[in-house]
C-alpha positions in Angstrom: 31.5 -4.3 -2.4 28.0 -3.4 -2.8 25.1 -4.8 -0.6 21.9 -6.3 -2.1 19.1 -4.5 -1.1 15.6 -6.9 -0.7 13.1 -5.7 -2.7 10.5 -2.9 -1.8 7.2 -4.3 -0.3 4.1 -2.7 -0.9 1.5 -3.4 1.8 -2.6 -2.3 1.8 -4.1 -1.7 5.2 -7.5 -2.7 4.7 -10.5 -3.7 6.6 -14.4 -5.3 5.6 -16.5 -4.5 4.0 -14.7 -1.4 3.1 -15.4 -0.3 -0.6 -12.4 2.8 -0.7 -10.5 -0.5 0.1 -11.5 -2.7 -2.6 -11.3 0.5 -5.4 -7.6 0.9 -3.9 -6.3 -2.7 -4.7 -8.0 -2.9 -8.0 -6.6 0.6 -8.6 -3.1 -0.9 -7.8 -3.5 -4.2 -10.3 -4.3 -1.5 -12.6 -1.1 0.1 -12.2 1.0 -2.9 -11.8 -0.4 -3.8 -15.2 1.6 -0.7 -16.7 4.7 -0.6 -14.4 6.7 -3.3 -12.6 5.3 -2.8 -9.2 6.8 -4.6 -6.1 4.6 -7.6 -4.5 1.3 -6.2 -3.1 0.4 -7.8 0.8 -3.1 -6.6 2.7 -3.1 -6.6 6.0 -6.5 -5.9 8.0 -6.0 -2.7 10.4 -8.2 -4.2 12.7 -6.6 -7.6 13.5 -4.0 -5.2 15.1 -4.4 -3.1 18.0 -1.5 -0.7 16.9 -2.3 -0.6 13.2 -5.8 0.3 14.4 -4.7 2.7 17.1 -2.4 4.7 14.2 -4.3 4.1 11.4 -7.9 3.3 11.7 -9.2 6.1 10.2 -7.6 6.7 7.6 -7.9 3.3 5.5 -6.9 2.3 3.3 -3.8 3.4 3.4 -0.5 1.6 1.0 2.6 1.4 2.9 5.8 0.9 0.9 8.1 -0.6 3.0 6.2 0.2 6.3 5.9 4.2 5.4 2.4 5.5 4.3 2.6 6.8 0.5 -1.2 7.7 1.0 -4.6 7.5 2.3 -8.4 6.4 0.6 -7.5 6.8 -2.6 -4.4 5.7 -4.9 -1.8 8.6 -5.6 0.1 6.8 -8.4 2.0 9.8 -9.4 3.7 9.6 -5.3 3.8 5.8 -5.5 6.1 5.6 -9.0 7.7 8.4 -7.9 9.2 6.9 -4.5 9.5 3.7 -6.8 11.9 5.5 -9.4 9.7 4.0 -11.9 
């Protein structure tokens, strides 16, 4: 018996008025416009304290399932690599 596993989530830590932001999400409809990329959800880094604390820097940054796949700017290559895509 095998068990289902829920799909991957793909999650963009992203604040205002941030333009490296903005290039990173269009970036990604980009890409999902070529490959079957799981749902995309942005979350703003600054509405939490931890997120902030960890990653405030460094955003954007694209999580896939809670791990970071990278930083500022969209490594494709890494993302459909971890997907198997």
């Amino acid at each position: 018996m095998s068990v289902a596993q829920s799909p991957a989530q793909l999650t963009v830590l992203t604040r205002t008025d941030c333009q490296l932001c903005e290039e990173l999400v269009a970036e990604l409809a980009a890409l999902g416009g070529h490959y079957p990329l799981p749902p995309v959800a942005l979350r703003d880094v600054d509405a939490d304290p931890l997120l902030r604390q960890r990653f405030g820097l460094k955003v954007p940054v694209l999580l896939l399932d809670g791990v970071p796949v990278c930083h500022f700017r969209l490594d494709s290559a890494e993302l459909l690599r971890l997907l198997r895509l």
